[in-house]
DOFI-138995 format. One record per residue (C-alpha): residue number from 1; chain; x, y, z. Coordinates in steps of 0.2 Angstrom, whole numbers, plus 5000, padded with zeros to 4 digits. Example, Ala and Ser with C-alpha at 12.3 -4.5 7.8 and 13.67 -1.06 7.14 Angstrom:
BEGIN
<r><k>1</k><c>A</c><x>5062</x><y>4978</y><z>5039</z></r>
<r><k>2</k><c>A</c><x>5068</x><y>4995</y><z>5036</z></r>
END
This chain:
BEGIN
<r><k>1</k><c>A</c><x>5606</x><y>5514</y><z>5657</z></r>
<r><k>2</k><c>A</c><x>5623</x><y>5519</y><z>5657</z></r>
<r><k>3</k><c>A</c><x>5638</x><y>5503</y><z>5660</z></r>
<r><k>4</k><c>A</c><x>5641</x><y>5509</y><z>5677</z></r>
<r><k>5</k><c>A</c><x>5624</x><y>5507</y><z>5683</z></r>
<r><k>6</k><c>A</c><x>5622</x><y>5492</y><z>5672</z></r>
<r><k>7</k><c>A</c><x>5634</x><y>5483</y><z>5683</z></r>
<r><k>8</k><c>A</c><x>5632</x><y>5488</y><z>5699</z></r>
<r><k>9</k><c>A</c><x>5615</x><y>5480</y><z>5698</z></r>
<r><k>10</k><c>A</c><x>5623</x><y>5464</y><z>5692</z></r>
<r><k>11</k><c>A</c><x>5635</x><y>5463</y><z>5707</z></r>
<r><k>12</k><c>A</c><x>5620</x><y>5462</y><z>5715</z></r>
<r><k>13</k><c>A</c><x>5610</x><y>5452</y><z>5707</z></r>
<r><k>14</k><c>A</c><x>5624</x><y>5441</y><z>5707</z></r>
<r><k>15</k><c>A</c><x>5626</x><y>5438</y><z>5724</z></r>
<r><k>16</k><c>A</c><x>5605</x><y>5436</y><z>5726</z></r>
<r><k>17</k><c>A</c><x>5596</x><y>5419</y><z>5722</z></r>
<r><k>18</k><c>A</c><x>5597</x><y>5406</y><z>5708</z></r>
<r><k>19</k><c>A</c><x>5584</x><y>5416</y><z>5699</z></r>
<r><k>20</k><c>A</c><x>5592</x><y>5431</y><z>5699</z></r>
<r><k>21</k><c>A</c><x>5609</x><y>5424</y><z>5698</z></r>
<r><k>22</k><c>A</c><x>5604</x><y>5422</y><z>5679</z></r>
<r><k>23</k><c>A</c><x>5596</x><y>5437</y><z>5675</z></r>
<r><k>24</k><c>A</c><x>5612</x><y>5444</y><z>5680</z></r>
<r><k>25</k><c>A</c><x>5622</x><y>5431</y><z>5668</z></r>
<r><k>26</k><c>A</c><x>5608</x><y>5439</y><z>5655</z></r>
<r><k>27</k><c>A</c><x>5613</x><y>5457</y><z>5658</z></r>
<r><k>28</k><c>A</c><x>5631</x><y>5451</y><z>5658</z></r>
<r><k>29</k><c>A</c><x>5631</x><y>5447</y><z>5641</z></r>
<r><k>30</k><c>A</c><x>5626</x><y>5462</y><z>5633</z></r>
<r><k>31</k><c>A</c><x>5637</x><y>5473</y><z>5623</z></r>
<r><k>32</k><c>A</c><x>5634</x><y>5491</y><z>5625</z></r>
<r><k>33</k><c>A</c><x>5639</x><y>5503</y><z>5611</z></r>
<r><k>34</k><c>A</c><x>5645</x><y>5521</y><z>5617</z></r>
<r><k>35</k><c>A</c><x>5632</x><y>5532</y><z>5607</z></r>
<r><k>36</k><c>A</c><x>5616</x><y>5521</y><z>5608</z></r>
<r><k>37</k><c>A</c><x>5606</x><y>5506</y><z>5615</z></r>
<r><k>38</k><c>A</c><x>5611</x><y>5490</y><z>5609</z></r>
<r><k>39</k><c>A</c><x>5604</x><y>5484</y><z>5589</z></r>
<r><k>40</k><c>A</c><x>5597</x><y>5502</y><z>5588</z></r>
<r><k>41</k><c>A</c><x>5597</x><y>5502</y><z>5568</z></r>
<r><k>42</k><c>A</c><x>5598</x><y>5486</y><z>5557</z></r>
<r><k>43</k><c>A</c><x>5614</x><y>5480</y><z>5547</z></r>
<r><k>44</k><c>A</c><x>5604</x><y>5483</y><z>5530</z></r>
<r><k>45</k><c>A</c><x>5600</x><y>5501</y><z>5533</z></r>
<r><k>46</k><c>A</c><x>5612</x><y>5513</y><z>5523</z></r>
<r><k>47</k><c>A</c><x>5608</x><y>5532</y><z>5531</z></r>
<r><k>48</k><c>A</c><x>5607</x><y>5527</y><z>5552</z></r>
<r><k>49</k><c>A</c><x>5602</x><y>5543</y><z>5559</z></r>
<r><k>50</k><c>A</c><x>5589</x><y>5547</y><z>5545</z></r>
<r><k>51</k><c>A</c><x>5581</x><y>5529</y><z>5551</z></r>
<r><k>52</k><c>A</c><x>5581</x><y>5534</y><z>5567</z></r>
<r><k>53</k><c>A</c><x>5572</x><y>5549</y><z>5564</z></r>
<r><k>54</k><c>A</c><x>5557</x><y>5539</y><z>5551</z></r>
<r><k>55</k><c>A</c><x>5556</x><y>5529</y><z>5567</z></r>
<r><k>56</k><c>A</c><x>5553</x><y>5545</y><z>5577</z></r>
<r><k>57</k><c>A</c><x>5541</x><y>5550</y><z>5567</z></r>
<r><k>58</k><c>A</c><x>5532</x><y>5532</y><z>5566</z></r>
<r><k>59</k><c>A</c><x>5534</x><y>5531</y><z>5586</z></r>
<r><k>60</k><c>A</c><x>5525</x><y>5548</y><z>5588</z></r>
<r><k>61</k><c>A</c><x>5512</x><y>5544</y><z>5574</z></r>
<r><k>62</k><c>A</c><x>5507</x><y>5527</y><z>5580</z></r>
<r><k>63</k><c>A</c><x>5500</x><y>5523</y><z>5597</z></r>
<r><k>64</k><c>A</c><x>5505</x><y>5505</y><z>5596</z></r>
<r><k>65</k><c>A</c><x>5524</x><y>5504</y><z>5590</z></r>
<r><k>66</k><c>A</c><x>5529</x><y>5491</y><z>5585</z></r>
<r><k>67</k><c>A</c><x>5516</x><y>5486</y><z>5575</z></r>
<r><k>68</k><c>A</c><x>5514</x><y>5481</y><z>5556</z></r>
<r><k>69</k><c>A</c><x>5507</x><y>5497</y><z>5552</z></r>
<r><k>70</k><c>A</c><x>5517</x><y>5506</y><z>5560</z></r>
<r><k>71</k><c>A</c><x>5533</x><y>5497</y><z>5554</z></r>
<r><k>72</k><c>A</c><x>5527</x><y>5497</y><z>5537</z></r>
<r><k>73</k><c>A</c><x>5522</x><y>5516</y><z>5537</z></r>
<r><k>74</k><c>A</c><x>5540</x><y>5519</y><z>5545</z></r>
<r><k>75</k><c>A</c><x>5550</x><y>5508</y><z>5530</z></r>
<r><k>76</k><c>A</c><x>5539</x><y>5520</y><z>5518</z></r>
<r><k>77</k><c>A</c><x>5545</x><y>5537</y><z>5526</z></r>
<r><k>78</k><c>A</c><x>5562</x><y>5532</y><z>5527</z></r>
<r><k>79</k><c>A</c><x>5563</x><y>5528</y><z>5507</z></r>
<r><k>80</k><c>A</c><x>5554</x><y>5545</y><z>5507</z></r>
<r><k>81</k><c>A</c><x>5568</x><y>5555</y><z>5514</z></r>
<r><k>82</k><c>A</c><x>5579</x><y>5547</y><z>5502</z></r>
<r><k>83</k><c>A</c><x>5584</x><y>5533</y><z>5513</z></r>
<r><k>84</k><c>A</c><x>5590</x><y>5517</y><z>5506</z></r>
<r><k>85</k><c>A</c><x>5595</x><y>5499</y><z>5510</z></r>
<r><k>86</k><c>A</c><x>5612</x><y>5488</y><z>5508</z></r>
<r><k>87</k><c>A</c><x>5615</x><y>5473</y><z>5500</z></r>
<r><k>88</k><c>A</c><x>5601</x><y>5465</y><z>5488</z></r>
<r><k>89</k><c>A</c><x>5597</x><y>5475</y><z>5473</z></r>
<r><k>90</k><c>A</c><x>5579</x><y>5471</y><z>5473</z></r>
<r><k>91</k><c>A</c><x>5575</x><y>5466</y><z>5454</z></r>
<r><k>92</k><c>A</c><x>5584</x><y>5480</y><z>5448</z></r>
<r><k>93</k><c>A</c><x>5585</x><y>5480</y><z>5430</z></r>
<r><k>94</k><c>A</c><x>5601</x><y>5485</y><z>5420</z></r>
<r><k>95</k><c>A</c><x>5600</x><y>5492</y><z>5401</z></r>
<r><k>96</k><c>A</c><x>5613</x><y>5489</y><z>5387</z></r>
<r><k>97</k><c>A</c><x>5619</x><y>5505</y><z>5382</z></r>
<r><k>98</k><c>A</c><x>5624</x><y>5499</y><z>5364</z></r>
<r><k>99</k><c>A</c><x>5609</x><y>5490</y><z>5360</z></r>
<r><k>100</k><c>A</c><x>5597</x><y>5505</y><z>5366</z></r>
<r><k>101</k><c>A</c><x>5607</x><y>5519</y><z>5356</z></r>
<r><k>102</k><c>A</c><x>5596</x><y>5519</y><z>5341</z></r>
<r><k>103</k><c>A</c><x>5604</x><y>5533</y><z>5333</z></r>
<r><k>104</k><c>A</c><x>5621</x><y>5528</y><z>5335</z></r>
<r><k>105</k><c>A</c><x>5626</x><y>5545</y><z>5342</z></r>
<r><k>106</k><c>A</c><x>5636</x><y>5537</y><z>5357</z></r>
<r><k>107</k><c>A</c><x>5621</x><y>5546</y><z>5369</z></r>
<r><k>108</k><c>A</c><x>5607</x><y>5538</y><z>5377</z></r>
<r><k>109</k><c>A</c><x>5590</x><y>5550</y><z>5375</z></r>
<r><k>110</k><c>A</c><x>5578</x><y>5551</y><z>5385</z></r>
<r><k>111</k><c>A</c><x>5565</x><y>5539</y><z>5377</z></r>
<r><k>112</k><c>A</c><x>5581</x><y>5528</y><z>5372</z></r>
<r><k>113</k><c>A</c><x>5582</x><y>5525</y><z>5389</z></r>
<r><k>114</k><c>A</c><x>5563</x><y>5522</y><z>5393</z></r>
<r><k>115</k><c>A</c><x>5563</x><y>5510</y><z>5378</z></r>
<r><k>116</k><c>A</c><x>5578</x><y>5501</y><z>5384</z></r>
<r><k>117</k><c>A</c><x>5576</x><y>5499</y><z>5400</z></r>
<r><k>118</k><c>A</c><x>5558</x><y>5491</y><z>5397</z></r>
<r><k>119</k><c>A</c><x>5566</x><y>5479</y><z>5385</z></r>
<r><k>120</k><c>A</c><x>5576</x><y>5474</y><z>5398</z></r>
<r><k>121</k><c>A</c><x>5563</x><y>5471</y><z>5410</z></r>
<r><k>122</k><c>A</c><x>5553</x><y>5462</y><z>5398</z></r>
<r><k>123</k><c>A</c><x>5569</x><y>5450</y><z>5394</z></r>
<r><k>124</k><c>A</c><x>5569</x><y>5448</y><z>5412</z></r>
<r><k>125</k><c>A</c><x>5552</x><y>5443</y><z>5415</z></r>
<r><k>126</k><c>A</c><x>5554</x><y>5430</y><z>5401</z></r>
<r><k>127</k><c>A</c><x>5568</x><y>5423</y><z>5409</z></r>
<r><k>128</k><c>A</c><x>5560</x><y>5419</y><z>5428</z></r>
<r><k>129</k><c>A</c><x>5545</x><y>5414</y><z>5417</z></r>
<r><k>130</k><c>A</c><x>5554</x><y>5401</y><z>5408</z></r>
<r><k>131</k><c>A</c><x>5560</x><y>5392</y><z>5424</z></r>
<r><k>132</k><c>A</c><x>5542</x><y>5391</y><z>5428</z></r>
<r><k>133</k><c>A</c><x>5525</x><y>5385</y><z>5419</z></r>
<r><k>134</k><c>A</c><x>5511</x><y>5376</y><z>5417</z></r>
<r><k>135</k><c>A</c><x>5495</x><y>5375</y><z>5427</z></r>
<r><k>136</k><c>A</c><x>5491</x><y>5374</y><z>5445</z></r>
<r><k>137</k><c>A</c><x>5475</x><y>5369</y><z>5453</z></r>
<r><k>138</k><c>A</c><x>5467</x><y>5378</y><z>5469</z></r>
<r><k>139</k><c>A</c><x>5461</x><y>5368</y><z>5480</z></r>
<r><k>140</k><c>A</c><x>5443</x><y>5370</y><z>5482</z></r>
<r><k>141</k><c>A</c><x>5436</x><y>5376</y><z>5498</z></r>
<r><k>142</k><c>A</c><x>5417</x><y>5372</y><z>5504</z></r>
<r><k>143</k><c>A</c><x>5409</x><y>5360</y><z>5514</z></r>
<r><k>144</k><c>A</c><x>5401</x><y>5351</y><z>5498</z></r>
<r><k>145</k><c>A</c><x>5409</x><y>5343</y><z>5481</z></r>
<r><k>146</k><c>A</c><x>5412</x><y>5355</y><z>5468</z></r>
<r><k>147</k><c>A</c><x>5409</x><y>5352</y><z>5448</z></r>
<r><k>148</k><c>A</c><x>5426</x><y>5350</y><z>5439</z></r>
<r><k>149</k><c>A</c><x>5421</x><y>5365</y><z>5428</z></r>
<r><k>150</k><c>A</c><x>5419</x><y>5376</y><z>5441</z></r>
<r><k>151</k><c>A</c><x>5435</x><y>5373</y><z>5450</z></r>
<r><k>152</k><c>A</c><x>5448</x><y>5386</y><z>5450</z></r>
<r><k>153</k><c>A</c><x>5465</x><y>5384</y><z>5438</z></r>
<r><k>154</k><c>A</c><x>5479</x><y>5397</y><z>5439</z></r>
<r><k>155</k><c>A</c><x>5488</x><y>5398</y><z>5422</z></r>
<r><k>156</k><c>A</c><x>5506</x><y>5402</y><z>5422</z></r>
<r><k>157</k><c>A</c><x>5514</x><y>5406</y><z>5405</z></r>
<r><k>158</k><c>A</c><x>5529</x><y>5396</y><z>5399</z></r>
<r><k>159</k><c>A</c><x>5544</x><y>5403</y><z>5392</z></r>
END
């Protein structure tokens, strides 16, 4: 809907009941951007018009858009067409060049690299491991009591 049209039919909402005097306060406030509807692409998304066209894609695909499906199987193509996201990393683990140079050439090999970067995964795991530990019970479901030795208990390592 173009802003011309858009504010013709608040005049006349405007000057209409109660009801309708509010929808048009509604209308009123929203901001249209030249190019687009309003909140078309989300803040985080790096590559716009290559969302758009995932979401193309997923709109033709699924008969129910939005949906989880759908939305899930649209994030999925997007990072397939070499889309990305702003702002949080995500886990992403970072290698010390110096301590993964095992031949000292000033060159990281291919395996060096491998081996490095899993050290540093590892390290990392230990590290969220440490702030956690212990054992955790499940609660028990049924509709009768259930021997001690055959409740569940979740392990988690300590650091």
């Amino acid at each position: 809907m173009t802003q011309k049209k858009l504010n013709k039919v608040i005049k006349g909402l405007k000057k209409a009941s109660k009801t309708h005097a509010q929808q048009a306060k509604t209308l009123d406030a929203i901001k249209m951007k030249k190019g687009g509807s309003a909140g078309d692409v989300p803040k985080n998304v790096a590559n716009p018009s290559l969302y758009r066209k995932a979401k193309a894609k997923a709109k033709a695909k699924f008969d129910v858009y939005p949906s989880a499906y759908a939305n899930g199987w649209m994030v999925q193509e997007y990072k397939r067409m070499g889309g990305k996201y702003k702002g949080a990393t995500g886990g992403q683990v970072t290698l010390d060049p110096e301590k993964s140079d095992l031949d000292n050439d000033g060159r990281l090999s291919k395996y060096e690299r491998k081996r490095g970067t899993a050290i540093a995964k590892s390290m990392a795991k230990q590290a969220k491991g440490m702030r956690t530990g212990g054992t955790v019970m499940v609660q028990s479901r049924g509709c009768g009591a259930i021997m001690p030795n055959k409740q569940k208990m979740t392990r988690v390592p300590r650091g």
